[in-house]
BAVEXFI-841318 format. One record per residue (C-alpha): residue number from 1; residue in three letters; z, x negated, y negated. Coordinates in pm, 1 decimal. Layout:
<recs>
NUM; ALA; Z; X; Y;
...
</recs>
This chain:
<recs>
1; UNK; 11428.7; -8811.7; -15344.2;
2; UNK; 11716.7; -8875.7; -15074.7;
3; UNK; 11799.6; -8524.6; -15119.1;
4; UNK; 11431.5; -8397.6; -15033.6;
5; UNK; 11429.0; -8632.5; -14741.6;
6; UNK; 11715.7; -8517.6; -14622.9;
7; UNK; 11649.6; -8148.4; -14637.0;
8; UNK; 11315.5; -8218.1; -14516.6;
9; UNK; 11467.1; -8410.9; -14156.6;
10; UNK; 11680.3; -8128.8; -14144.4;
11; UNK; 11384.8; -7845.1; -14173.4;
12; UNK; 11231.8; -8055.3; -13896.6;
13; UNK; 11574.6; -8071.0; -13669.3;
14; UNK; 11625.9; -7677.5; -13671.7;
15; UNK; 11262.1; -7564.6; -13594.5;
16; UNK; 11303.9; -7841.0; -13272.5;
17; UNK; 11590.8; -7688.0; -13183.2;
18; UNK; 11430.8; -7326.6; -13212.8;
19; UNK; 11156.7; -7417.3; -13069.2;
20; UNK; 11368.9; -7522.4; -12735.7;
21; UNK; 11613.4; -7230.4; -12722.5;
22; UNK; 11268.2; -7030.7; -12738.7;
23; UNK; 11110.9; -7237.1; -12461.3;
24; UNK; 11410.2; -7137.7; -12264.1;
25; UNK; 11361.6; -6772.7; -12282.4;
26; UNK; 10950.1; -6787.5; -12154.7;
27; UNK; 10816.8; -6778.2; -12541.5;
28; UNK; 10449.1; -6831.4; -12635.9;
29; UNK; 10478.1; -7120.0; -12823.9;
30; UNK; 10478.9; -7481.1; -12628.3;
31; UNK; 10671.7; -7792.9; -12611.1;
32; UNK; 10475.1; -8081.1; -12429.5;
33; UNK; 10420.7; -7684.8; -11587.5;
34; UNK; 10269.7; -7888.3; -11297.8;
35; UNK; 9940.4; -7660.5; -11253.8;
36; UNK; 9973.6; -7549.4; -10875.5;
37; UNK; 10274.7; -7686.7; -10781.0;
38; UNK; 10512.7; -7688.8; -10529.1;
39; UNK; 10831.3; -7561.9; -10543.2;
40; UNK; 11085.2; -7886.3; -10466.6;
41; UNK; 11356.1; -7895.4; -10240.0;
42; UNK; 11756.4; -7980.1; -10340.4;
43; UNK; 11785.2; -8352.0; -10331.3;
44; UNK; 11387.5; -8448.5; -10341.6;
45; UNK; 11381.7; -8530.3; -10655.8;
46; UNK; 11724.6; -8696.9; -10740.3;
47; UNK; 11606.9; -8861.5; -11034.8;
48; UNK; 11467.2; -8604.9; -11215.3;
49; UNK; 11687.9; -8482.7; -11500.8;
50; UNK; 11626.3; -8199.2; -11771.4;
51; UNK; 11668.8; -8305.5; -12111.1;
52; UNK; 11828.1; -8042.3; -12345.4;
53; UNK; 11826.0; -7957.9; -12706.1;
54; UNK; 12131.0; -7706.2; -12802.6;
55; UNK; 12173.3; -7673.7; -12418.3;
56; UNK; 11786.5; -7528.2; -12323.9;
57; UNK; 11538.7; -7707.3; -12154.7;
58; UNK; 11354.1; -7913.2; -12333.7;
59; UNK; 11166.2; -8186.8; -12175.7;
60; UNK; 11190.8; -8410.8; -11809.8;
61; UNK; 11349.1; -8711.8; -11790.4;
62; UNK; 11426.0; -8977.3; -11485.0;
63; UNK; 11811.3; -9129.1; -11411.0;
64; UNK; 11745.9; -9537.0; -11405.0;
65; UNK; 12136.8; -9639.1; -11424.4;
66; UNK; 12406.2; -9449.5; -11456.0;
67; UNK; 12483.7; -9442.3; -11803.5;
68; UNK; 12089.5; -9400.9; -11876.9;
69; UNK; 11783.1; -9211.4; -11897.8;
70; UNK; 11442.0; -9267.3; -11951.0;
71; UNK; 11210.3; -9003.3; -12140.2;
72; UNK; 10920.7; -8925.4; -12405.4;
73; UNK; 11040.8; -9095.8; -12754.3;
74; UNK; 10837.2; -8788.3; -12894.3;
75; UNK; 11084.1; -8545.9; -12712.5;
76; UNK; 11363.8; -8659.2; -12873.8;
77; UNK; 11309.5; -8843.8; -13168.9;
78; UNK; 11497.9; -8774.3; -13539.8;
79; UNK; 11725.9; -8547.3; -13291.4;
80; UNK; 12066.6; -8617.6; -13325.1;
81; UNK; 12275.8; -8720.1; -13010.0;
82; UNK; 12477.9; -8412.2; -13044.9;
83; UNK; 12243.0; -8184.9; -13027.4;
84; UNK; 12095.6; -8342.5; -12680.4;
85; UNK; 12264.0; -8286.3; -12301.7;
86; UNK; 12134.3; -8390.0; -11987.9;
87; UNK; 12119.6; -8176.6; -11660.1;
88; UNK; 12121.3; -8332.0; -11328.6;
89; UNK; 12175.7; -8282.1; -10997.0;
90; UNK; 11995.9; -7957.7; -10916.1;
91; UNK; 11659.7; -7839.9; -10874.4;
92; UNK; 11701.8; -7442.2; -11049.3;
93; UNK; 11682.8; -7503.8; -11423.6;
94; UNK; 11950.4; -7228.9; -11507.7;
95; UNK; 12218.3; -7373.9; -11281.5;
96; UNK; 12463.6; -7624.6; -11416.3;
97; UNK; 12446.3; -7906.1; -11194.4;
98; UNK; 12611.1; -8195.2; -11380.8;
99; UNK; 12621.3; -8188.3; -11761.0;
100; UNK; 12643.5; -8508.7; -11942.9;
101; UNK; 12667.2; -8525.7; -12349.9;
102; UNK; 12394.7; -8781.7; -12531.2;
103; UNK; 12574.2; -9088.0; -12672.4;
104; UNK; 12300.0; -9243.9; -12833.3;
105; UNK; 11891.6; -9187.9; -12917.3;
106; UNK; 11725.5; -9538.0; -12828.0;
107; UNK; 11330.9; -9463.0; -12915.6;
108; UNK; 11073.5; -9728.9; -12888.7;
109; UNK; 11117.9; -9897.1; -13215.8;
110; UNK; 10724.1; -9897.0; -13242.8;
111; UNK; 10725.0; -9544.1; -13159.8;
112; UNK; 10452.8; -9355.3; -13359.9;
113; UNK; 10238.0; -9156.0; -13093.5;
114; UNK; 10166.7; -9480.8; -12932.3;
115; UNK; 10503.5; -9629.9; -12754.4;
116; UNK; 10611.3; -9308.0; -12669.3;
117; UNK; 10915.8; -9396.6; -12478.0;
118; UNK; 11307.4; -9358.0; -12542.1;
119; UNK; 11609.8; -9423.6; -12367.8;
120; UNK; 11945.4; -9193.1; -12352.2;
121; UNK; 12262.8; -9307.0; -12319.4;
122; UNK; 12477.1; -9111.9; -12153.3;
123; UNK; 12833.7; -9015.5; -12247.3;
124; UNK; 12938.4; -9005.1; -11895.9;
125; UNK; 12879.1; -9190.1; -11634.0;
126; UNK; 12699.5; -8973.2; -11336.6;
127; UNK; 12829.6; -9028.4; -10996.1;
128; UNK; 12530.7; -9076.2; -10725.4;
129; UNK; 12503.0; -8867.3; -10446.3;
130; UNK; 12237.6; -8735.4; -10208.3;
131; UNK; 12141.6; -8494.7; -10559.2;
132; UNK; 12149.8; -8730.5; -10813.5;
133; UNK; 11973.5; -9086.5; -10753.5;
134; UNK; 11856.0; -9356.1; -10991.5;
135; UNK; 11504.6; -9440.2; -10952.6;
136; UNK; 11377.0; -9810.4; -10960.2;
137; UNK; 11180.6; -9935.4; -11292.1;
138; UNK; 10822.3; -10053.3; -11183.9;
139; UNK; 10763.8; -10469.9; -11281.9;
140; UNK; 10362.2; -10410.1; -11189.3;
141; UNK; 10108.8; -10252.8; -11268.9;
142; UNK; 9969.5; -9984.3; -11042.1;
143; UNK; 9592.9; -10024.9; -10848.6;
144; UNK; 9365.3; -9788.5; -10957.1;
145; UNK; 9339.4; -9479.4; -10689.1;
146; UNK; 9643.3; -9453.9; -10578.4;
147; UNK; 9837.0; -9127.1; -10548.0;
148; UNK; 10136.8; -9063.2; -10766.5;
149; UNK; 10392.1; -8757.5; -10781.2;
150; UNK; 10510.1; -8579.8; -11076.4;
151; UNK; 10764.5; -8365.1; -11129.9;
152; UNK; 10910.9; -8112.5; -11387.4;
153; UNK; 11000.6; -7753.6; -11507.5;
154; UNK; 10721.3; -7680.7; -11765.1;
155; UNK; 10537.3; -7374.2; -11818.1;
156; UNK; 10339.4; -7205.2; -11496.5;
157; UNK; 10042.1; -7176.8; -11742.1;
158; UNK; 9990.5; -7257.9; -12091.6;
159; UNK; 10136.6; -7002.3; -12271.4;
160; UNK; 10358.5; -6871.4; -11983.7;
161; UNK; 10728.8; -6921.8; -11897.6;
162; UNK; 10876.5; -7227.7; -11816.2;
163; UNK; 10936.4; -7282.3; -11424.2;
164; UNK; 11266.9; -7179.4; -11282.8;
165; UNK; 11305.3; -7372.7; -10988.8;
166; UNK; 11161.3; -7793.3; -11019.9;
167; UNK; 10825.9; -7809.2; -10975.4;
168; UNK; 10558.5; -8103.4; -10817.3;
169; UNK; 10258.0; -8222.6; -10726.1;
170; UNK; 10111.0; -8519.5; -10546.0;
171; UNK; 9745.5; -8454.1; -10622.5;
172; UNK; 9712.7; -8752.7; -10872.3;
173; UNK; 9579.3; -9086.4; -10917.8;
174; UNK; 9580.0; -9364.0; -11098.5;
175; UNK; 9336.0; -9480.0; -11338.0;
176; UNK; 9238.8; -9803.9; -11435.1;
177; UNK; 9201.9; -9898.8; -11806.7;
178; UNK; 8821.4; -9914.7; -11858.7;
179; UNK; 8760.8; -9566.4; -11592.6;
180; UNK; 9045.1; -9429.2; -11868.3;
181; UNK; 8846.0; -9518.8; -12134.3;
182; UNK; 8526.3; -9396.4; -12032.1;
183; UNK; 8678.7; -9041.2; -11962.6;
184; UNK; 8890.5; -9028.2; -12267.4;
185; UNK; 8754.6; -9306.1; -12500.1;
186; UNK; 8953.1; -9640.2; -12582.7;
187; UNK; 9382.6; -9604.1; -12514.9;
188; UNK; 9701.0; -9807.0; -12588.1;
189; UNK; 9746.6; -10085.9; -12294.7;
190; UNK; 10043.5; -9879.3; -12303.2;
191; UNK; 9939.1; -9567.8; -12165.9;
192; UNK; 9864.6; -9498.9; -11762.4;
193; UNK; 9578.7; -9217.5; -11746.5;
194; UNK; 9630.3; -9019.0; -11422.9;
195; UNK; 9332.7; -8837.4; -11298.9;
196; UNK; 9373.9; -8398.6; -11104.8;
197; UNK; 9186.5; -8214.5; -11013.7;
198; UNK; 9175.6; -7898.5; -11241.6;
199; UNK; 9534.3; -7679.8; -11286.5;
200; UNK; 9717.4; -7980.1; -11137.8;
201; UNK; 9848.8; -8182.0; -11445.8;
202; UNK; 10195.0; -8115.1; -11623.1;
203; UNK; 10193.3; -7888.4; -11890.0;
204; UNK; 10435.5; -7817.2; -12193.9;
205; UNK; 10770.9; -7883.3; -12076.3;
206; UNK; 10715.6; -8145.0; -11824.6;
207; UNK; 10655.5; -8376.9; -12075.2;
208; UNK; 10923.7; -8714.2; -12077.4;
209; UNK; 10922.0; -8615.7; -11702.0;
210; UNK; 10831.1; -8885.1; -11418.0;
211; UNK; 10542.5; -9023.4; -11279.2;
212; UNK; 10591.7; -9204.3; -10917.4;
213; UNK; 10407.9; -9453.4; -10690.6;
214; UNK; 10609.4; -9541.0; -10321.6;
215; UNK; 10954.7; -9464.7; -10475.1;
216; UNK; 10941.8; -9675.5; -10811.0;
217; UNK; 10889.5; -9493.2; -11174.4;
218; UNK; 10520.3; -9595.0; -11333.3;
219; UNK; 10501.4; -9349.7; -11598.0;
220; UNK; 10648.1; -9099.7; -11780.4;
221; UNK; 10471.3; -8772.2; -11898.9;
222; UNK; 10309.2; -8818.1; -12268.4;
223; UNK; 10014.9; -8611.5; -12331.5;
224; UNK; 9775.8; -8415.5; -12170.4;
225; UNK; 9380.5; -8386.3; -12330.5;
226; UNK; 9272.4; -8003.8; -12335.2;
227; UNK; 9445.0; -7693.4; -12245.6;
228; UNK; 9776.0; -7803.2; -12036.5;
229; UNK; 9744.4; -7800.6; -11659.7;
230; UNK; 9366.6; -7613.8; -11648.3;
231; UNK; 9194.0; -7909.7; -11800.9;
232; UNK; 9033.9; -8212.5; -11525.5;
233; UNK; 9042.9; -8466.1; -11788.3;
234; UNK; 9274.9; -8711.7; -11736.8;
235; UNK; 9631.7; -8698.9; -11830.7;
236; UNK; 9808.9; -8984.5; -12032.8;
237; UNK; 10150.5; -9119.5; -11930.1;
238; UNK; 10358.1; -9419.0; -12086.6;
239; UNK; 10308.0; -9718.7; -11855.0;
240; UNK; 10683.5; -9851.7; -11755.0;
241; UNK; 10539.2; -10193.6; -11651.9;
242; UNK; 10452.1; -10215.8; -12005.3;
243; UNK; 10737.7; -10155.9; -12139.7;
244; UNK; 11000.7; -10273.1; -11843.6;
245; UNK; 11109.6; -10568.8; -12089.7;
246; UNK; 11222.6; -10375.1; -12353.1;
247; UNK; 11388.7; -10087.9; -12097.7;
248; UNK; 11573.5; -10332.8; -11944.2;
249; UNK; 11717.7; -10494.8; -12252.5;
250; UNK; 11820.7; -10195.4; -12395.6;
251; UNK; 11985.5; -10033.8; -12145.0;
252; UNK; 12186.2; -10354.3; -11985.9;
253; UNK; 12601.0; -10291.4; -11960.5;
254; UNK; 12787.7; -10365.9; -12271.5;
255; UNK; 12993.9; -10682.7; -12204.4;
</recs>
């Protein structure tokens, strides 16, 4: 039986790691782009990082510390820290920026759809500078309506290539629990719902990738309901209020 499980994790491993290398060269099949976004200028988004599997785009990710990371749990989990890098430092998703190795794979221990959050430690410290920026965790929750940019390198379309150069979009707002739940039917307390208008939500690839309000991280990029980026319905993003506790704690300096 530990035999089949372990053959079985490591079907699972390879196909993820296929699947990104393919992601990388414009393949059909998805991952969980920012319908009818903007392209973003060098330095805009200093937070924004591109988490790697086997060294091709994989998913977004946003710099809190450091030494640390915040993504999608799904985007990483049951991947070894070996097999993960993390670009920063550069808007053009084939340029090298700054490179740092995955240390350790810190998923929501709850993780199971729901709780679909995970920390990376880094292997390096990253040195800040007016490219690469930590971005503040939020301790509230957001009002409903307010607008909220998101940011990433997923496909142009569903289907399509993935985006060369960062892509964003501040044509979203936040959702409160019940107008969430009327759209999309009952959700986690975890999740934030952010309403577009059609072709303006992230799409596969932008997943793990952040969600701010006034300079402070509220969400990160979970799922989207329909076809990615063409559908109106509200997308669903892990709230970080929820979860600022257990970020916190596990990504404090070792004493």
């Amino acid at each position: 039986m530990g035999s089949q499980s372990f053959y079985a994790k490591l079907f699972v491993l390879v196909c993820l790691v296929v699947e990104a290398i393919q992601s990388e060269a414009g393949a059909v099949r998805p991952n969980p782009r920012i319908g009818t976004g903007s392209n973003a200028a060098t330095g805009q988004f200093p937070y924004t990082v591109s988490v790697r599997v086997g060294g091709a785009h994989s998913c977004g990710g946003a710099l809190i510390s450091q030494n640390f990371v915040v993504t999608a749990a799904h985007c990483v989990y049951s991947i070894p820290a070996s097999f993960l890098t993390v670009q920063a430092g550069t808007i053009n998703r084939t340029e090298t920026g700054v490179i740092a190795g995955v240390t350790k794979v810190i998923p929501h221990p709850d993780y199971y759809y729901d709780n679909d959050i995970a920390l990376l430690e880094l292997d390096t410290a990253l040195n800040y500078s007016d490219i690469i920026q930590p971005i503040p965790l939020a301790a509230l929750e957001v009002p409903a309506g307010e607008q909220v940019t998101i940011s990433g390198w997923g496909r142009v379309q569903d289907g399509g290539p993935l985006s060369e150069i960062l892509q964003y979009s501040r044509s979203l707002k936040t959702l409160s629990y019940e107008e969430c739940a009327r759209v999309n039917g009952p959700v986690n307390y975890g999740i934030q719902c952010l309403e577009k208008s059609e072709n303006n939500g992230f799409c596969d690839g932008d997943d793990g990738g952040p969600a701010v309000h006034k300079g402070v991280l509220i969400g990160i990029a979970s799922y989207y309901s329909g076809v990615c980026g063409s559908s109106s319905t509200p997308d669903g993003y892990t709230k970080i209020s929820y979860y600022r506790k257990w970020l916190v704690q596990n990504s404090a300096p070792a004493n």
